[in-house]
ChimeraX commands (.cxc) that place a marker at each C-alpha (Angstrom):
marker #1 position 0.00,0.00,0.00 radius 0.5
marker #1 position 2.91,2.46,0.75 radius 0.5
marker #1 position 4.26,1.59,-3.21 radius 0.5
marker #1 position 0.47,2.83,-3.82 radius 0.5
marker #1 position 1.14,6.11,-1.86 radius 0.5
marker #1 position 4.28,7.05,-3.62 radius 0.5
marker #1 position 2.89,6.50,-6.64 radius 0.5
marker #1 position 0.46,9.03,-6.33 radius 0.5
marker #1 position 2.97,11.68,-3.93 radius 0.5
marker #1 position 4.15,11.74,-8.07 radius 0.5
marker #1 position 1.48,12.11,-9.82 radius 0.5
marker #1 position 0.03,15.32,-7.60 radius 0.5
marker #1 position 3.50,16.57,-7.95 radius 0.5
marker #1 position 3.63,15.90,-12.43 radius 0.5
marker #1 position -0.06,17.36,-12.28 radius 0.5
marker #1 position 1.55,20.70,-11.20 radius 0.5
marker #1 position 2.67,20.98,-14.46 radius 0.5
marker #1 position 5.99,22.21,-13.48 radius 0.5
marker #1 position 9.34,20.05,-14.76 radius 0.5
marker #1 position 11.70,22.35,-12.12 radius 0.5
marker #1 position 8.86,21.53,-9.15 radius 0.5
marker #1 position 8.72,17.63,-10.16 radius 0.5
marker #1 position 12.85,17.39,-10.32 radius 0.5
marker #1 position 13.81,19.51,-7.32 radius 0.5
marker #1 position 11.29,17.16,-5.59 radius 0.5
marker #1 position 12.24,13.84,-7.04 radius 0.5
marker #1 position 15.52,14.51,-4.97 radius 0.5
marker #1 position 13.64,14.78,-1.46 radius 0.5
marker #1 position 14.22,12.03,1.09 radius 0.5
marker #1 position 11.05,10.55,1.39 radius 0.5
marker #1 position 11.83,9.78,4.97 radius 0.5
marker #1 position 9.49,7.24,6.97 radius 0.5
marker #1 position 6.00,7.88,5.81 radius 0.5
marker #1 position 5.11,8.23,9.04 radius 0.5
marker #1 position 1.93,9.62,8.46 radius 0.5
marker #1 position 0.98,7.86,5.13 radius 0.5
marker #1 position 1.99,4.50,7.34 radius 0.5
marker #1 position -0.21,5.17,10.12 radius 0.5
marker #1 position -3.30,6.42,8.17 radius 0.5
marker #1 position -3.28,2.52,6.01 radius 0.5
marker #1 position -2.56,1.14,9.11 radius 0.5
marker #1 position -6.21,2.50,10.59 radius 0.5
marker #1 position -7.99,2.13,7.10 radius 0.5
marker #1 position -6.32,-0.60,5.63 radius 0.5
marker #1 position -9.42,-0.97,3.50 radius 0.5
marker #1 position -10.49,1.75,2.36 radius 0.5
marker #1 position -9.82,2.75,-1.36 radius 0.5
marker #1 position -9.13,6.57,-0.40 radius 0.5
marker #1 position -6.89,5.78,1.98 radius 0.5
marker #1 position -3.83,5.84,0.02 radius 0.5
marker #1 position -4.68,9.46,-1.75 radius 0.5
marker #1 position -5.11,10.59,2.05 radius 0.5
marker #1 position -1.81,9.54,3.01 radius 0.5
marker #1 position -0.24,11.01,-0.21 radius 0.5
marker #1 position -1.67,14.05,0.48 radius 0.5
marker #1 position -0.36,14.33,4.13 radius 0.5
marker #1 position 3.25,13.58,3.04 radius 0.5
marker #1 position 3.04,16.41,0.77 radius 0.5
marker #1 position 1.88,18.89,3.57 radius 0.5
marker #1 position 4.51,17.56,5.69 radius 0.5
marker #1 position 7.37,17.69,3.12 radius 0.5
marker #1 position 6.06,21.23,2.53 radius 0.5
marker #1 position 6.53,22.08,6.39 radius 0.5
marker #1 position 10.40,20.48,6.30 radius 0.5
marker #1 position 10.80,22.73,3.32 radius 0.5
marker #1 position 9.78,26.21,5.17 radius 0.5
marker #1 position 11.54,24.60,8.20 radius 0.5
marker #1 position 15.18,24.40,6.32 radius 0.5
marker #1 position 14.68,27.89,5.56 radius 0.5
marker #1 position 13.68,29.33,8.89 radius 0.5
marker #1 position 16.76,26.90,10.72 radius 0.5
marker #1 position 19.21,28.28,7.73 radius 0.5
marker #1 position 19.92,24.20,7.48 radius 0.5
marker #1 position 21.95,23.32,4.69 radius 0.5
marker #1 position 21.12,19.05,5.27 radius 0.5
marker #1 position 17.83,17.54,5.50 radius 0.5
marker #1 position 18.16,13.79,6.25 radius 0.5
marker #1 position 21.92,13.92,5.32 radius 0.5
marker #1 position 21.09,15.30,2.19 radius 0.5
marker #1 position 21.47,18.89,1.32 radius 0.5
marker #1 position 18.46,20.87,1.67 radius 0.5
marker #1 position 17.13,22.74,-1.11 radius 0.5
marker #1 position 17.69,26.02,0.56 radius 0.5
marker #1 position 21.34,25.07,0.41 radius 0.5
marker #1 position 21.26,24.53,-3.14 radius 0.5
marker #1 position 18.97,26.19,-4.47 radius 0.5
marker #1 position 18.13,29.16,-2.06 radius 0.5
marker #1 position 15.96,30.38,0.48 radius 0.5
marker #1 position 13.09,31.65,-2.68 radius 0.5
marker #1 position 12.93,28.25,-4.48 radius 0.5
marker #1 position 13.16,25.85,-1.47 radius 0.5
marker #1 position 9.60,28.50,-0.05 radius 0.5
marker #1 position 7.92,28.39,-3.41 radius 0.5
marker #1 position 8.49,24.64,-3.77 radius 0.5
marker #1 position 6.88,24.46,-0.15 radius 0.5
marker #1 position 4.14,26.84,-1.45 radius 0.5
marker #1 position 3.40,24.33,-4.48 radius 0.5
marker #1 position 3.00,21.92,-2.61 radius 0.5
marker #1 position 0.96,22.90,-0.28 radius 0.5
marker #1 position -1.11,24.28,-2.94 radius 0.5
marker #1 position -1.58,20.85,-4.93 radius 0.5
marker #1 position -2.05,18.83,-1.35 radius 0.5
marker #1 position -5.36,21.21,-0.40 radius 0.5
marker #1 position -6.33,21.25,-4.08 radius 0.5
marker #1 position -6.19,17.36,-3.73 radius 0.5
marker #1 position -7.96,17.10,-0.20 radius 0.5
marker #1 position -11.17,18.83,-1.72 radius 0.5
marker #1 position -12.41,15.05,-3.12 radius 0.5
marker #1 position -13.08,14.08,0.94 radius 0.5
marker #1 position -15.77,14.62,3.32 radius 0.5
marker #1 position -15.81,18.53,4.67 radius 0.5
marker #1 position -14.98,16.88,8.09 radius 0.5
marker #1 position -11.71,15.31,7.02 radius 0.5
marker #1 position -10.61,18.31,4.86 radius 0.5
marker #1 position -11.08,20.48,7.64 radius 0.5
marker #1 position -9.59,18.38,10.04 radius 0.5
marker #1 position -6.29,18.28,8.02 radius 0.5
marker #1 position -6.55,22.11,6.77 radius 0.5
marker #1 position -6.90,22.89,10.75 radius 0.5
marker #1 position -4.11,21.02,11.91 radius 0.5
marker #1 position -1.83,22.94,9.16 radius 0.5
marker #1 position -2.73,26.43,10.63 radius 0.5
marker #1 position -1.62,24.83,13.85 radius 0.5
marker #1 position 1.68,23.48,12.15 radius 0.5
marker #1 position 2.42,27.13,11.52 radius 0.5
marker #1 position 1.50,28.30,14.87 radius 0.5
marker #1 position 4.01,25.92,16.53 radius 0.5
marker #1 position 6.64,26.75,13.95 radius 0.5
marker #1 position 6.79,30.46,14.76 radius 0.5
marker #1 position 6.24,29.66,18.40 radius 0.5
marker #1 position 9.35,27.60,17.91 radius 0.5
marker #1 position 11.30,30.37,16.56 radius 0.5
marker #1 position 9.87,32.59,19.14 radius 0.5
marker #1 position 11.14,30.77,21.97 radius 0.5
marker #1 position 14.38,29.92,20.62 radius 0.5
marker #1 position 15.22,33.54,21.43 radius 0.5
marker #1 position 15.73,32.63,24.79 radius 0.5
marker #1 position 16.33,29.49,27.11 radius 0.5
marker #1 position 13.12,28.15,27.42 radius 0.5
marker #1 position 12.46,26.69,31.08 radius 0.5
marker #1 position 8.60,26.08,30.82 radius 0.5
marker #1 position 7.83,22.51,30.37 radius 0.5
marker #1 position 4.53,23.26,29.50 radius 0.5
marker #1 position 5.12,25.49,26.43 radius 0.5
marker #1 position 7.41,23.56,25.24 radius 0.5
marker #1 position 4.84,20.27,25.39 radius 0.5
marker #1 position 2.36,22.88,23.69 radius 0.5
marker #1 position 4.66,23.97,20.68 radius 0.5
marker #1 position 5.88,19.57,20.40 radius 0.5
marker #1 position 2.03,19.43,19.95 radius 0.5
marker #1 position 1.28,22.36,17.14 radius 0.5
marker #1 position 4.28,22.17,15.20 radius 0.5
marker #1 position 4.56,17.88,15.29 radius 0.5
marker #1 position 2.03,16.17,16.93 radius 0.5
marker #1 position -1.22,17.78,15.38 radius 0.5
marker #1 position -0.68,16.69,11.65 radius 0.5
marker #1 position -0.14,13.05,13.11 radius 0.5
marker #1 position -3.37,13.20,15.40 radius 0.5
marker #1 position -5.67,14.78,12.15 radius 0.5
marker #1 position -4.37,11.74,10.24 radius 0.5
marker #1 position -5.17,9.05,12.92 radius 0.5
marker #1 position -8.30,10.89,13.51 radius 0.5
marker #1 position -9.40,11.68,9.95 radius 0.5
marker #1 position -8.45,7.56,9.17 radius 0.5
marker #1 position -10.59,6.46,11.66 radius 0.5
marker #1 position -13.25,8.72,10.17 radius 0.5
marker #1 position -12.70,6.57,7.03 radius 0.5
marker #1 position -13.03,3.12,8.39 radius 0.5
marker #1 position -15.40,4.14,10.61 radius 0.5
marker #1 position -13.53,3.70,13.84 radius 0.5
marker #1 position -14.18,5.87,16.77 radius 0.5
marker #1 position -12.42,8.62,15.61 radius 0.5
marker #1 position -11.65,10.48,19.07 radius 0.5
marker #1 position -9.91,7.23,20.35 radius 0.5
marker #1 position -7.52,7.19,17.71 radius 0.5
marker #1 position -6.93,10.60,17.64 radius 0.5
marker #1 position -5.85,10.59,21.10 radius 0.5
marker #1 position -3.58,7.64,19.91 radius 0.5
marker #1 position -2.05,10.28,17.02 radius 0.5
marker #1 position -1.43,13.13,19.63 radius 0.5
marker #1 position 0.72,11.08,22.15 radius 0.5
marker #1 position 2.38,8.96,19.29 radius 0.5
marker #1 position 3.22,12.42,17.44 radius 0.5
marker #1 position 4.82,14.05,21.14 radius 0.5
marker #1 position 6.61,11.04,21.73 radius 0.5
marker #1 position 8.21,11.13,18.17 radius 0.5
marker #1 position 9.18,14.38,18.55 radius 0.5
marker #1 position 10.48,13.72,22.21 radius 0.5
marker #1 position 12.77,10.97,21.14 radius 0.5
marker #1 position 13.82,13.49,18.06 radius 0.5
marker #1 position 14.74,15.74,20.58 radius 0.5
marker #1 position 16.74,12.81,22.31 radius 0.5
marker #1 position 18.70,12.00,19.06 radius 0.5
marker #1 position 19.87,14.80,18.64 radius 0.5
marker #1 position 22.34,14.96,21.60 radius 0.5
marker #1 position 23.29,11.46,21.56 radius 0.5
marker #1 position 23.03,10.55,17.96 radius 0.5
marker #1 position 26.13,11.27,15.35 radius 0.5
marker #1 position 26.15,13.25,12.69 radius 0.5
marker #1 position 26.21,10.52,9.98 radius 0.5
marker #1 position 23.42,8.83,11.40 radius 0.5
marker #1 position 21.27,11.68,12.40 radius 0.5
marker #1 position 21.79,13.64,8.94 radius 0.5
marker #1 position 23.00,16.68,10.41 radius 0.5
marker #1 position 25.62,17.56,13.36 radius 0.5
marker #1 position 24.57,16.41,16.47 radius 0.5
marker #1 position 23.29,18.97,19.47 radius 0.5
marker #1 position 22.45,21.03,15.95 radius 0.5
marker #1 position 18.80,22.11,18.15 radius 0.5
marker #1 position 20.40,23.36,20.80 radius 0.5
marker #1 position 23.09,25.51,18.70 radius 0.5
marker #1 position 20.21,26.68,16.93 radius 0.5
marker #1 position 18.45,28.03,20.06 radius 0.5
marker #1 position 15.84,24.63,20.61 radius 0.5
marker #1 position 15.51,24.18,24.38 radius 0.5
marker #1 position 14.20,20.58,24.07 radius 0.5
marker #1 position 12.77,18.74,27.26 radius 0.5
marker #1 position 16.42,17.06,28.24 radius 0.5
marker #1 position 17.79,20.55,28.60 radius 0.5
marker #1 position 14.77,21.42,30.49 radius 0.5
marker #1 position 15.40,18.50,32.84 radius 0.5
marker #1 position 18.76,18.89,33.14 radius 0.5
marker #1 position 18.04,22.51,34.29 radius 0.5
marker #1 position 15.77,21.31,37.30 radius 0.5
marker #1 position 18.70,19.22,38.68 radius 0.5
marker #1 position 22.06,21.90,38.09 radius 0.5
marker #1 position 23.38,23.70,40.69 radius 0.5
marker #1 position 22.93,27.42,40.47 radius 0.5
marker #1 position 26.21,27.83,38.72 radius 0.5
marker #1 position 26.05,24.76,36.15 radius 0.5
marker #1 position 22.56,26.69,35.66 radius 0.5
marker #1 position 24.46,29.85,34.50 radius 0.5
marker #1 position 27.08,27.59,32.67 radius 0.5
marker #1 position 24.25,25.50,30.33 radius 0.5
marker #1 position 21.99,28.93,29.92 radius 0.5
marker #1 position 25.29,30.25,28.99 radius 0.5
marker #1 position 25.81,27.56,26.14 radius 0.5
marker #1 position 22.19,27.59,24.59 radius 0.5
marker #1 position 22.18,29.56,21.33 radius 0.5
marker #1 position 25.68,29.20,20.30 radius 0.5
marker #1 position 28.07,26.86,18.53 radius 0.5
marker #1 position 30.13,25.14,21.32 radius 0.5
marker #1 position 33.69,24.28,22.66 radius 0.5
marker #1 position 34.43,20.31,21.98 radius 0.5
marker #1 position 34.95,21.03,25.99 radius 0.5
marker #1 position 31.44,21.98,26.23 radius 0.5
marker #1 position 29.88,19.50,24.45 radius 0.5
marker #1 position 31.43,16.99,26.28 radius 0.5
marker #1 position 30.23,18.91,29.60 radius 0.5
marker #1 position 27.36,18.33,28.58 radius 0.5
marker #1 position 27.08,14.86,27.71 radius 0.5
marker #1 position 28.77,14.09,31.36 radius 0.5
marker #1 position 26.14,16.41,32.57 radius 0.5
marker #1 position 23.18,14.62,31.26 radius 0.5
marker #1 position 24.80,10.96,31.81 radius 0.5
marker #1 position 25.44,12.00,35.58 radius 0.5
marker #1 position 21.85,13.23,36.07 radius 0.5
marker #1 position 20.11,10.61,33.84 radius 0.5
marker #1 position 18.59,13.23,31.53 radius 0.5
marker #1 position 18.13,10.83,29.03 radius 0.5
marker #1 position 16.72,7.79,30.39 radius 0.5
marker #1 position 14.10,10.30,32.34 radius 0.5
marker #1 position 12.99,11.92,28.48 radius 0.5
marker #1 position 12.68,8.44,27.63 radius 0.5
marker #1 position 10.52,7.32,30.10 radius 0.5
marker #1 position 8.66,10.94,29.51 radius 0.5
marker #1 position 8.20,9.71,25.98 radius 0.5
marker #1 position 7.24,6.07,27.15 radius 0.5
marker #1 position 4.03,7.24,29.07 radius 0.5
marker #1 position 3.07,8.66,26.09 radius 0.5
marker #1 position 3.04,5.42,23.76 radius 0.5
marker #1 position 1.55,3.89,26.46 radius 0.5
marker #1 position -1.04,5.95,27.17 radius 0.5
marker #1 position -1.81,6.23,23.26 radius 0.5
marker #1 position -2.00,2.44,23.10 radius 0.5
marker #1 position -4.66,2.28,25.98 radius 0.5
marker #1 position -7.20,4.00,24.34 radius 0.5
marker #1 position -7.60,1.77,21.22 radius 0.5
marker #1 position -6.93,-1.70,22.72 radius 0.5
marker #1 position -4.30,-4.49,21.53 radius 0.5
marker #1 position -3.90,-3.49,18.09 radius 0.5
marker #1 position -0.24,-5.51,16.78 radius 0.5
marker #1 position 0.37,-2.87,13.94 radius 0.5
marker #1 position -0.24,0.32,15.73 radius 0.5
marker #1 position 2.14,-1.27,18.77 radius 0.5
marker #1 position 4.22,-2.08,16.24 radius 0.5
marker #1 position 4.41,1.53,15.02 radius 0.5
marker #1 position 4.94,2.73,18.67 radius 0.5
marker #1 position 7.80,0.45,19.03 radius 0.5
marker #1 position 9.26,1.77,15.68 radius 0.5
marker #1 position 9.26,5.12,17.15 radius 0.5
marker #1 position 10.38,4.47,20.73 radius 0.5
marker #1 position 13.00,2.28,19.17 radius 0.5
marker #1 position 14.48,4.19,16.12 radius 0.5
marker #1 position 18.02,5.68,15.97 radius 0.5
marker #1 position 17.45,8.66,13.38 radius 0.5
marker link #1:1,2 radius 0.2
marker link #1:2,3 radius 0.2
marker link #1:3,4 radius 0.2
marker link #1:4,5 radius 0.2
marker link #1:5,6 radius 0.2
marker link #1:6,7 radius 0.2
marker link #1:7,8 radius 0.2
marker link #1:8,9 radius 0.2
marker link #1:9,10 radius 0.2
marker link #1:10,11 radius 0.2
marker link #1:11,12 radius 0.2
marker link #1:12,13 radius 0.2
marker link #1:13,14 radius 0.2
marker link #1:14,15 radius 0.2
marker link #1:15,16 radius 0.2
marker link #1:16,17 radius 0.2
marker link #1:17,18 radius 0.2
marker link #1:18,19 radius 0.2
marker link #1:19,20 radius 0.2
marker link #1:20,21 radius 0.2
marker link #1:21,22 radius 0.2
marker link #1:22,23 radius 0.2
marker link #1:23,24 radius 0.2
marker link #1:24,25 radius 0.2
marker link #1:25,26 radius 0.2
marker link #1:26,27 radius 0.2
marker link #1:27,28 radius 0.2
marker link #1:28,29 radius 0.2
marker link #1:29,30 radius 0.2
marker link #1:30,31 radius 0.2
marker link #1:31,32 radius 0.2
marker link #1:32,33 radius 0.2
marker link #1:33,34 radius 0.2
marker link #1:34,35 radius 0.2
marker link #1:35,36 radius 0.2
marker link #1:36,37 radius 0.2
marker link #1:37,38 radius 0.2
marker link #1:38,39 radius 0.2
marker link #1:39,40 radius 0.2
marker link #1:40,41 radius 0.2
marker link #1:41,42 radius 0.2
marker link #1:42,43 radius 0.2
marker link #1:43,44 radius 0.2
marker link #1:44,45 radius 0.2
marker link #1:45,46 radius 0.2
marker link #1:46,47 radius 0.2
marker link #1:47,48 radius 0.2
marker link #1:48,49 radius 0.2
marker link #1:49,50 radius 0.2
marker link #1:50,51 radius 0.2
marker link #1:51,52 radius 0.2
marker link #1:52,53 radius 0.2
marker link #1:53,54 radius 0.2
marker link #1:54,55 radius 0.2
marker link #1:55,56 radius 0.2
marker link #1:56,57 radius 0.2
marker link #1:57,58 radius 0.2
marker link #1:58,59 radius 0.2
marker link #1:59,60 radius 0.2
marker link #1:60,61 radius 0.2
marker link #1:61,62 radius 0.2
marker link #1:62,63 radius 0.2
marker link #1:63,64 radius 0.2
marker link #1:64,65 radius 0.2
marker link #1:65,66 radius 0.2
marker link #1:66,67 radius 0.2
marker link #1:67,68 radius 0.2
marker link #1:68,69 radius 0.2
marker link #1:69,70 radius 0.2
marker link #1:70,71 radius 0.2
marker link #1:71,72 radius 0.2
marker link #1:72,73 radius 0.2
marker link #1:73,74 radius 0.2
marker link #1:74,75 radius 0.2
marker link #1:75,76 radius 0.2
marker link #1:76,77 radius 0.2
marker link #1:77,78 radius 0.2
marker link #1:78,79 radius 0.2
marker link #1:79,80 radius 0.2
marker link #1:80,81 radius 0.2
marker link #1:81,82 radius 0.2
marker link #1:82,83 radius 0.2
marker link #1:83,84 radius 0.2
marker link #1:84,85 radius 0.2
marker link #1:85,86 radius 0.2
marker link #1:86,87 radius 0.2
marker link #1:87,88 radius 0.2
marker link #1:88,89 radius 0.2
marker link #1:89,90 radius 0.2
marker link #1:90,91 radius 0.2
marker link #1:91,92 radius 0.2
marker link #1:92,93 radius 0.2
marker link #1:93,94 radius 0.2
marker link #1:94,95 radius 0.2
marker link #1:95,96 radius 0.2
marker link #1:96,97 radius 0.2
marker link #1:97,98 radius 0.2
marker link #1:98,99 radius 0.2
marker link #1:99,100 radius 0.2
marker link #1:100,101 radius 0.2
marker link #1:101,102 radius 0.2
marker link #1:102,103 radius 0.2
marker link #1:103,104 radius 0.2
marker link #1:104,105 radius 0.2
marker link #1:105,106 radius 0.2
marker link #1:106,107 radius 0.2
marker link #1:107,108 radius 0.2
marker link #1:108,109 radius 0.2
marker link #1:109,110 radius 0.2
marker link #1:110,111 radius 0.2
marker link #1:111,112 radius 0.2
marker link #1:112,113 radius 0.2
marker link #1:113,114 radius 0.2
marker link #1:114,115 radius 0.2
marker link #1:115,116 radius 0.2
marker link #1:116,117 radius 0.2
marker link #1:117,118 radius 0.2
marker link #1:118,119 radius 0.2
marker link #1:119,120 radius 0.2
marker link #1:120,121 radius 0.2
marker link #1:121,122 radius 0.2
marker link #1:122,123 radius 0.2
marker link #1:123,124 radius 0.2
marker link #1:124,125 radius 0.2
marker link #1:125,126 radius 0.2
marker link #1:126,127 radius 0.2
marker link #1:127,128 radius 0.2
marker link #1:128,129 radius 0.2
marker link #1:129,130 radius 0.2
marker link #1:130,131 radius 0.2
marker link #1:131,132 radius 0.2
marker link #1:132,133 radius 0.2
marker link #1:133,134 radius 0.2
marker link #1:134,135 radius 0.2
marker link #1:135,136 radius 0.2
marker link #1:136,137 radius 0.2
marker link #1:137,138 radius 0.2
marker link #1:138,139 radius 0.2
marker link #1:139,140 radius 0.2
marker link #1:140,141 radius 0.2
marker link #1:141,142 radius 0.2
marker link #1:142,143 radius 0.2
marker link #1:143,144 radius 0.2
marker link #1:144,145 radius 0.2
marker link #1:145,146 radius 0.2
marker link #1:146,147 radius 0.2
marker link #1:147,148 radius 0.2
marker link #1:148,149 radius 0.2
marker link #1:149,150 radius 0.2
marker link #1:150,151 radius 0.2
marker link #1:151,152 radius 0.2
marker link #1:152,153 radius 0.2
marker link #1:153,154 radius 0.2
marker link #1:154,155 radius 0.2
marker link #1:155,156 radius 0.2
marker link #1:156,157 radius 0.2
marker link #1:157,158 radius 0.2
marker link #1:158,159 radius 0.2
marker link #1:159,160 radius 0.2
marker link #1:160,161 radius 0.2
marker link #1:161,162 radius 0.2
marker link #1:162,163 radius 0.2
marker link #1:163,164 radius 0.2
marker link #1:164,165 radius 0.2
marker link #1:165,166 radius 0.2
marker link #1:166,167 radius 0.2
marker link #1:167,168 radius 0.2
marker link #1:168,169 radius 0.2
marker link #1:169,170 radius 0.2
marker link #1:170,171 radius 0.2
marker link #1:171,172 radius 0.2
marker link #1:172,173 radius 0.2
marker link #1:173,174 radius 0.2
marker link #1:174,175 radius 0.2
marker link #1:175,176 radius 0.2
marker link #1:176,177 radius 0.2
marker link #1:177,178 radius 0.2
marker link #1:178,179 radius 0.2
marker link #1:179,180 radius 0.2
marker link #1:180,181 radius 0.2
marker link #1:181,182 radius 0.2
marker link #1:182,183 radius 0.2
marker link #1:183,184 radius 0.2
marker link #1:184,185 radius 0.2
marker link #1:185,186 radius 0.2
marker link #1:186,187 radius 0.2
marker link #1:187,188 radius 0.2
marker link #1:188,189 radius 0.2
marker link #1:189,190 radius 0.2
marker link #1:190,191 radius 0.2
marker link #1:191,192 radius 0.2
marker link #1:192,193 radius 0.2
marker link #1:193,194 radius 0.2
marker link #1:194,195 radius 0.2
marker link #1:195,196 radius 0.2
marker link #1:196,197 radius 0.2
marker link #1:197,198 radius 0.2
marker link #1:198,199 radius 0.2
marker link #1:199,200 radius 0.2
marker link #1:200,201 radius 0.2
marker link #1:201,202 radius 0.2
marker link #1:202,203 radius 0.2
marker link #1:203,204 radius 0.2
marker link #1:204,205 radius 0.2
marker link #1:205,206 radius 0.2
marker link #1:206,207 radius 0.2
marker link #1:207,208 radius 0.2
marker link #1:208,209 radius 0.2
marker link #1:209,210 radius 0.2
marker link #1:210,211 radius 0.2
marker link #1:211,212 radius 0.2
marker link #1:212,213 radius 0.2
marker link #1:213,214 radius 0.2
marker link #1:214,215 radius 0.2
marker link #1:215,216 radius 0.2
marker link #1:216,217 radius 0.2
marker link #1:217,218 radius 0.2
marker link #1:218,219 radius 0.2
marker link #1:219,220 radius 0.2
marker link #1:220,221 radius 0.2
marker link #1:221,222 radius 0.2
marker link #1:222,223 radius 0.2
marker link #1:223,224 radius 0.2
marker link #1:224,225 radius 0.2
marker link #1:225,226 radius 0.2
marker link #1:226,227 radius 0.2
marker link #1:227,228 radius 0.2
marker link #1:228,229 radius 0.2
marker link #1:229,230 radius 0.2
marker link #1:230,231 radius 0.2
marker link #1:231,232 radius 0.2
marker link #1:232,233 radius 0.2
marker link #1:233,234 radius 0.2
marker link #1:234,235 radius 0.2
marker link #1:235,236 radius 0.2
marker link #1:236,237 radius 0.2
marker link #1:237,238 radius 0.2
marker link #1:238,239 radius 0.2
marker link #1:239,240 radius 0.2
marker link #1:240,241 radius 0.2
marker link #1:241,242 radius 0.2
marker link #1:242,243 radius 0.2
marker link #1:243,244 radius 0.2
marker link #1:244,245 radius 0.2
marker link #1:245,246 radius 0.2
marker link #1:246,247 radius 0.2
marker link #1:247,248 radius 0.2
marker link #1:248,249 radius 0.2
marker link #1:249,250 radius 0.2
marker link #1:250,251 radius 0.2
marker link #1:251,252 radius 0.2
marker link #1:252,253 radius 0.2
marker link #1:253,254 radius 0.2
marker link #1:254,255 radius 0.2
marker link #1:255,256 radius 0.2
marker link #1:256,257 radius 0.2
marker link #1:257,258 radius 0.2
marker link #1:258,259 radius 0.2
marker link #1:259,260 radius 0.2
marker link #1:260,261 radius 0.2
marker link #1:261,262 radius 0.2
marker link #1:262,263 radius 0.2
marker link #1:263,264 radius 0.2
marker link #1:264,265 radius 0.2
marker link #1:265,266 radius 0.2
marker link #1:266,267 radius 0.2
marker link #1:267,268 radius 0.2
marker link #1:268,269 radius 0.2
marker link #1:269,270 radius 0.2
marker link #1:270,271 radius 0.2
marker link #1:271,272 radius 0.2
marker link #1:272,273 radius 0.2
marker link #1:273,274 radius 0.2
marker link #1:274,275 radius 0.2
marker link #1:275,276 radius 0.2
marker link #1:276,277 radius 0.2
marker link #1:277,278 radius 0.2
marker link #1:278,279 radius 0.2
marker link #1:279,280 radius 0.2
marker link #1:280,281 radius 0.2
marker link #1:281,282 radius 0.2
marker link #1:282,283 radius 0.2
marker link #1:283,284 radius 0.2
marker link #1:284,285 radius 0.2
marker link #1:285,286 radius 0.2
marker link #1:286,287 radius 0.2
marker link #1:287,288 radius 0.2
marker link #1:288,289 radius 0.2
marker link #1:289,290 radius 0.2
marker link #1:290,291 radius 0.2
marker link #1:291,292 radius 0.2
marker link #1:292,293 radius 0.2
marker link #1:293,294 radius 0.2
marker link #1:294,295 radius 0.2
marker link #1:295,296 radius 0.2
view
């Protein structure tokens, strides 16, 4: 069914009409279909299920698009981004396209679903310039932080567990509660990788949010547990590029503290809480353990 979905990801983009649109994105990483994957998983039946999924990959590759630009990054799952190549205007108009053609597409469903979707874009935006907001300074609020995970990540995922069950006829609330957590615990354990992943793995240089102003829960827990000075010494390092003697302050910071096992656990209580409200279903545990599991 995902061969299905790709196939029409191309066709939407060839129906643009636009060669330089169709080659600049024939060389995105396709990543892991996240959201195509779990909207077959909840309608595995349904005949429109595919087109729904290929439309919510293009609204998501449109967001990492405007993303590049607003982070200045010059990779995008180790390849470079079409900012970097390209330029700021083209990699924004090729995000604009797309966008475009995935609303144009999402017109054939039921008002529900395309407002569902169309909503949870808005809210996309929302958390992206709440991101870039709060990347001005070091962020301590847990809360805010859960709030922005949820606009600018873990709404798109919830509209497509929620607008699938809609589809099949499942109870659509359930499973969008499932979407929610799954989507904050994806972007939890992104948040994770990113200190203790390596650059060839992750697709860009590791501790790359925090550089770029992110404070992502583990900094916010390892906050809580510093001594006032350490707390003047890791506000001090937020923002900037850092000493190799920093970064591995850091790390020994966050290994002495148990920063990371405690995000873990943060993201953990998520999945588990998403899997309780929908009952023993194999392939949606099964796409929980992908995410809990993965190492990029």
């Amino acid at each position: 069914m995902l061969e299905r979905v790709e196939t029409i990801i191309r066709e939407l983009v060839e129906e643009v009409d636009f060669p330089q649109a169709t080659q600049l994105f024939s060389k995105l990483s396709g990543g892991k279909r996240l959201r195509a994957r779990l909207i077959l998983t909840i309608a595995p039946e349904h005949l429109d299920a595919p087109l729904l999924g290929a439309i919510v990959e293009l609204i998501h590759a449109a967001s990492l698009l405007h993303d590049d630009v607003i982070d200045e990054a010059m990779l995008r799952r180790g390849i470079e981004s079409v900012n970097a190549t390209h330029g700021s205007k083209i990699a924004i108009m090729l995000g604009d396209i797309l966008y475009s053609k995935a609303f144009s597409a999402l017109t054939a469903f039921d008002p529900e679903i395309a407002r569902t979707i169309s909503q949870s874009v808005t809210q996309l935006s929302v958390g992206e310039m709440m991101d870039v907001e709060m990347g001005k300074v070091f962020n301590l609020d847990r809360d805010l932080y859960l709030k922005m995970l949820y606009l600018k990540t873990a709404t798109l995922i919830e509209s497509c567990a929620y607008c699938a069950a809609l589809l099949e006829g499942k109870d659509a609330k359930a499973y969008g509660v499932y979407g929610k957590n799954l989507g904050l615990a994806f972007q939890i354990v992104d948040d994770i990788l990113d200190i203790i992943g390596d650059e060839k793995t992750l697709g860009k240089p590791a501790l790359n949010d925090f550089v770029e102003g992110k404070t992502t829960l583990p900094y916010i827990d390892l906050h809580d547990v510093l001594n006032d000075s350490d707390k003047v010494k890791l506000i001090g390092c937020h923002g900037r590029v850092l000493e190799p003697s920093e970064k591995q302050w850091l790390s020994n910071a966050m290994q002495e503290h148990e920063i990371i096992a405690r995000s873990y656990a943060r993201a953990q209580e998520l999945c588990d809480e998403a899997l309780s409200v929908i009952g023993d279903e194999d392939a949606l545990r099964a796409i929980i353990t992908t995410v809990i599991q993965r190492s990029h």
